[in-house]
C-alpha positions in Angstrom: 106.2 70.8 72.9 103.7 70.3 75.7 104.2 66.5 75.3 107.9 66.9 76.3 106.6 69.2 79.2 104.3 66.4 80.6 106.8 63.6 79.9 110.4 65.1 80.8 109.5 67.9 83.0 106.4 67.7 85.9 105.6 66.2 89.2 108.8 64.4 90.9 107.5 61.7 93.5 104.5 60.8 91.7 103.2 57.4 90.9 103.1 55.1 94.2 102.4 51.7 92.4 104.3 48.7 92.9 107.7 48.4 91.3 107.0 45.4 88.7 110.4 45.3 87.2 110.5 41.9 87.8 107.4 41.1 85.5 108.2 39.7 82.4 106.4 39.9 78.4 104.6 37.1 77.8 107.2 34.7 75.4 110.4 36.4 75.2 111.5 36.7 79.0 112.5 40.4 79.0 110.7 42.3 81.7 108.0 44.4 80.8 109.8 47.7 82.6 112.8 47.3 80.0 109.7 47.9 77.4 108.9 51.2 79.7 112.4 52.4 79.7 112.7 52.1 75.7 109.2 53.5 75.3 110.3 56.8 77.1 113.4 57.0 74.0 110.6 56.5 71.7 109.6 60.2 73.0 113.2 61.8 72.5 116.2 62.2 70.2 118.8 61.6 72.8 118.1 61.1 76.4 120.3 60.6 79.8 119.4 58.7 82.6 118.6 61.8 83.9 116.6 62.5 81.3 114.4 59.3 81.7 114.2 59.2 85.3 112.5 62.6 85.7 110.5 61.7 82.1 109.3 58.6 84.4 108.5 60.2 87.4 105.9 62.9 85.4 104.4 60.2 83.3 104.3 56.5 83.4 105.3 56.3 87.5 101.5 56.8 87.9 101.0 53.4 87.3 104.5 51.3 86.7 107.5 52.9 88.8 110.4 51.3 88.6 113.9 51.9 90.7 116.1 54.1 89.9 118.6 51.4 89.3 116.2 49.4 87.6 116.2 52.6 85.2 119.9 52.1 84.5 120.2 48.2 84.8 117.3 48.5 81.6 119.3 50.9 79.8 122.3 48.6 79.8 120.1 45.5 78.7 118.6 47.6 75.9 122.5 47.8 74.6 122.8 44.8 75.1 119.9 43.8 73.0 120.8 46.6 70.3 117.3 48.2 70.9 119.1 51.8 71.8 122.9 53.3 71.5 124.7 55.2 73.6 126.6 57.7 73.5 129.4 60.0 75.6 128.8 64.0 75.5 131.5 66.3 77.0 130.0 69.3 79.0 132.0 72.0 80.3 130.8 73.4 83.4 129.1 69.9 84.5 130.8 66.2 84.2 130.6 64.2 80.9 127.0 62.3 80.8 126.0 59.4 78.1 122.7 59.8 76.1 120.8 56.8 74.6 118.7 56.7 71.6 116.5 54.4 70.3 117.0 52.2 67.1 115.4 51.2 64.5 115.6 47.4 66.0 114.8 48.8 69.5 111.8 50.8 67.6 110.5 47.1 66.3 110.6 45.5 69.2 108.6 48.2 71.2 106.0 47.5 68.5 105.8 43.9 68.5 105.7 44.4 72.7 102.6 46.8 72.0 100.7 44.2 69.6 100.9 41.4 71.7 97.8 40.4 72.7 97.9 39.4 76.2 97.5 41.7 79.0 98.4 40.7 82.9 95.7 41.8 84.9 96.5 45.0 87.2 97.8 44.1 90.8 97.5 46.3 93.6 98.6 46.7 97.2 97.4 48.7 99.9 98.4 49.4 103.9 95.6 50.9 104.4 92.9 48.4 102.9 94.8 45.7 104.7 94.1 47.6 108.2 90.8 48.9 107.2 90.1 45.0 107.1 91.0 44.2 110.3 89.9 46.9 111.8 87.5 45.3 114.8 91.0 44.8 116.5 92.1 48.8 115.9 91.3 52.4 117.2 88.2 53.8 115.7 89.5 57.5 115.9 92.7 56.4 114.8 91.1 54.3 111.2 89.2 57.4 110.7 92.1 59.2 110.6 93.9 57.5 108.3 91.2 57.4 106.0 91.1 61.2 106.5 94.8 61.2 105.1 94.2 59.2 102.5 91.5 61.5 101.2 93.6 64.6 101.2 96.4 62.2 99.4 93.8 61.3 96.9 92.5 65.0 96.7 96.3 66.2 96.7 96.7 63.7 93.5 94.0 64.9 92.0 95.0 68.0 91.7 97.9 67.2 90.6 96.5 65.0 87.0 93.7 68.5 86.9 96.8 70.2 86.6 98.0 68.4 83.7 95.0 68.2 82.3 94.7 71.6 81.7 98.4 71.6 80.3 98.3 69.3 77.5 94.2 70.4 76.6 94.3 70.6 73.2 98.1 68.9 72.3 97.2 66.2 69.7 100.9 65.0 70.3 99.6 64.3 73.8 96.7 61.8 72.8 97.8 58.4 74.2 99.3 60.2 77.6 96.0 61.6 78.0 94.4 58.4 77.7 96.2 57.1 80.5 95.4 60.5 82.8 92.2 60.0 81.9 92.0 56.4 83.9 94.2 58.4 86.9 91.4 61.0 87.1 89.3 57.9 87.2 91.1 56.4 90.1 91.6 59.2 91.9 88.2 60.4 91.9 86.8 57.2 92.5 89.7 57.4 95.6 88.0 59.9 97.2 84.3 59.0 97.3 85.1 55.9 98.7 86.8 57.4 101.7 83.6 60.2 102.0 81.4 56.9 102.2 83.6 54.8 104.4 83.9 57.7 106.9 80.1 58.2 107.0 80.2 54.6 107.9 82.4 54.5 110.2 80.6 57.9 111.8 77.4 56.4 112.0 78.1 53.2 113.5 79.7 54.9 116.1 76.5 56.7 117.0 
């Protein structure tokens, strides 16, 4: 299924947002990445922590990436919780792993998570908006440059969600995920035009 393919299979290292794992849902006190982590069971029969981690790093890492030991420190709290079991498989030619599923509780609480009504607004941090602002006290070649590199990032990126795009065309199973790649492409293009305009700025003041 081309939703599996876009969930458990693409683009290691992708994402680059701030980890949020501390963040919590508003009411009950358990963070909202533990809702993440039990989402991405929602998508599979069993899963490892393998499993998730590279589901996590294709999909939702875009825009909520947590640690990799937040991965398994959630896992644990969802047994905890009775929101997922778990489970010891024996493999032959590689050591013993442990799957996870979601229950039926687990499956109740992700939807009670998903009709709450409050949203956090989105927080974001960035080096190079942080320099760009003080950049009367920096090197114009060198600002340039770095907003050079963060084009090519953002072009790099882009290429990246086109690439999914093209994968999943068509997939009803793949609705809501393309929803989300929808606002990436939004981002990312958006990313780029603004570093085309700043460096025409930044090239004609220097005239």
């Amino acid at each position: 299924m081309v939703l599996a393919e876009l969930v458990l299979n693409e683009l290691e290292g992708g994402g680059g947002g701030t980890n949020r794992g501390g963040r919590t849902a508003k009411g009950n006190g358990v963070p909202i990445t533990t809702y993440a982590v039990l989402g991405m069971l929602s998508f599979g029969d069993e899963l490892s922590g393998y499993d998730l981690l590279k589901g996590i790093q294709g999909s939702v890492a875009y825009f909520w990436s947590p640690a990799k030991s937040h991965v398994y420190a959630e896992l644990r709290r969802l047994l905890r919780l009775g929101w997922a079991t778990e489970r010891a498989v024996e493999q032959d030619a590689r050591p013993d792993k442990r799957v996870y599923r979601i229950t039926h509780r687990g499956r109740t609480a992700l939807r009670a998570w998903l009709a709450d009504p409050g949203v956090e607004p989105d927080t974001y941090r960035s080096p190079l908006l942080l320099k760009l602002f003080f950049g009367a006290e920096a090197d114009r070649e060198t600002l340039v440059t770095r907003v050079k590199d963060y084009r090519e990032a953002a072009r790099a990126q882009l290429a990246e969600f086109r690439a999914i795009e093209r994968r999943i065309a068509g997939d009803r199973d793949a609705l809501f995920p393309s929803l989300t790649l929808r606002a990436g492409l939004a981002h990312t293009r958006a990313a780029e035009r603004w570093a085309d305009d700043v460096l025409r700025t930044l090239e004609e003041e220097s005239r």
